[in-house]
N, C-alpha and C positions, 0 to 999 in steps of 0.2 A: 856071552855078554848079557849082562841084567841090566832092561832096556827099564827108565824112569821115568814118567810121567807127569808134569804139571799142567795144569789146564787153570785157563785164564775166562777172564767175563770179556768181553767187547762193549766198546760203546751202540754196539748194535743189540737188540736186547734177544733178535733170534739169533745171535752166531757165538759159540765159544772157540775158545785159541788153546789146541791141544799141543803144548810142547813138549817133546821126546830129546832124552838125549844120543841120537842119534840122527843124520841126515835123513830129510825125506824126499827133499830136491836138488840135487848138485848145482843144475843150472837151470837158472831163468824160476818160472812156476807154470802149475796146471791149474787151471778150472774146471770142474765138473757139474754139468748142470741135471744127467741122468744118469742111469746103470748104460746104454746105449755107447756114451761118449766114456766107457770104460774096460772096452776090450783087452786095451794092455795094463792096463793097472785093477789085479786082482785086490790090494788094499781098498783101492776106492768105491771097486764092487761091493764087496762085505759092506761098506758104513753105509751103502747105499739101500742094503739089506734092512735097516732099521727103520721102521716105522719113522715119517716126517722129515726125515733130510732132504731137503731140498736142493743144498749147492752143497762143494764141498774144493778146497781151496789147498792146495802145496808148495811151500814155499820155505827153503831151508832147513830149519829143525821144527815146523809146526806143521799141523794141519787144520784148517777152521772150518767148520762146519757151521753149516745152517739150513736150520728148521723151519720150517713152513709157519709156524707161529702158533698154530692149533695146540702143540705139544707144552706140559710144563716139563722142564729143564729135568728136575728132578726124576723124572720116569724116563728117559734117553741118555742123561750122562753115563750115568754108570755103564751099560746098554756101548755106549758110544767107546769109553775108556777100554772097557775088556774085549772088544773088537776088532781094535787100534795095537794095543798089547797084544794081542794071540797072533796077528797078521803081520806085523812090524817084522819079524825075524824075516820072515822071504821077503820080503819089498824091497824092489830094486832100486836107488835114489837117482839111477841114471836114465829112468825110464825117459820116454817122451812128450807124453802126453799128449791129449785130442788140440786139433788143429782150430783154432778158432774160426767159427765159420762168419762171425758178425764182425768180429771189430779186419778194416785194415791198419796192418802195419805199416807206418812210416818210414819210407825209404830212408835208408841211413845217410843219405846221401844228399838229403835236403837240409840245409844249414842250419835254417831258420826252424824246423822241428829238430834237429839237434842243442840248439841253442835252449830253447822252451826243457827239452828230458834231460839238457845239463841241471837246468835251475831247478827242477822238479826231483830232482835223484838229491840236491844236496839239502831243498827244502823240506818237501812235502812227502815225499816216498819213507825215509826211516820211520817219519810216524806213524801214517798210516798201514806197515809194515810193523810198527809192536802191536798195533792193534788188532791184527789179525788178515793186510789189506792190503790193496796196491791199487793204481791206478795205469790205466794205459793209454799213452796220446795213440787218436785215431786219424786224425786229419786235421790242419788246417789249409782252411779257406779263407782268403784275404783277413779281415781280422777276428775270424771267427774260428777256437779252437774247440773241436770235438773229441772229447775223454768218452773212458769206460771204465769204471770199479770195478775192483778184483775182490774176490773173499766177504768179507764180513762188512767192506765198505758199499759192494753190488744192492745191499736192497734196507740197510741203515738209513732211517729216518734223517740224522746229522748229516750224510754228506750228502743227500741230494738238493738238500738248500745253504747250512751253513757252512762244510769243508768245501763245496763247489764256490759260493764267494769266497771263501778265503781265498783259493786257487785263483781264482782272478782278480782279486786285491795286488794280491804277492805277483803277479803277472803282469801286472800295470804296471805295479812299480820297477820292479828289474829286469820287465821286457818292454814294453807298448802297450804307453796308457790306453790306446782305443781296443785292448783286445776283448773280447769277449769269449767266455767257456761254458758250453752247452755239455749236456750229455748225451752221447748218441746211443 
């Protein structure tokens, strides 16, 4: 197979969105915040290799990285692409991935955070998902909900003031106006 490469900008100005045609997540995604949280995933070791990566993000057919900010683009993409290409053939799409150890997950089993990751999966997730990103409900407490950024949205200037209001504009309106959304 001759694996193809497109790579995107984010609205975050340290992360780009590297798309392959091929899977690099079947299910769900991973975060990686070090080489440490990457025992089973040999791809994500390599880009870890690179001078300034700081996070590095899998989810579907892309992978988003992000740099510490120190770096210009220009001196790590390439660096980053020919990494991603020489490694891509072994990488497994079924892997696991490291266990988060800060955020909890929301028992599936609570309605009322079911209700909240309905409206959030048909609003707010495709976007922030072309743009290299996700978000994850952590908890709610009476009417206070606790998210986490995935990917390129984790340390982007825009979502920790203005996608974090939208999210609770849009949560007012089609959930409970008194809710409130914090980042944890």
């Amino acid at each position: 197979m001759e694996y193809r490469m497109m790579i995107q900008g984010t609205p975050n100005p340290n992360a780009l969105k590297f798309v392959l045609n091929t899977p690099i997540k079947n299910e769900g995604n991973a975060t990686y915040k070090n080489t440490e949280e990457c025992t089973d995933n040999p791809l994500a070791r390599a880009i870890f290799s690179i001078s300034n990566v700081k996070e590095i993000y899998f989810f579907d057919n892309y992978i988003t990285v992000t740099q510490d900010g120190t770096a210009d683009w220009d001196s790590i993409e390439e660096q980053l692409k020919k990494t991603i290409l020489e490694n891509i053939a072994d990488h497994d799409p079924n892997f696991k991935g490291p266990q988060p150890v800060q955020v909890a997950v929301p028992k599936p089993d609570n309605p009322e955070l079911l209700k909240i990751d309905a409206i959030l999966n048909e609003t707010i997730r495709p976007a922030l998902q072309m743009d290299g990103g996700d978000l994850q409900v952590m908890n709610l407490d009476g009417n206070v909900l606790t998210i986490s950024y995935q990917g390129a949205c984790g340390s982007c200037p825009t979502s920790t003031a203005g996608t974090l209001k939208a999210i609770e504009n849009l949560l007012r309106d089609e959930y409970n106006p008194e809710i409130v959304v914090e980042l944890g």
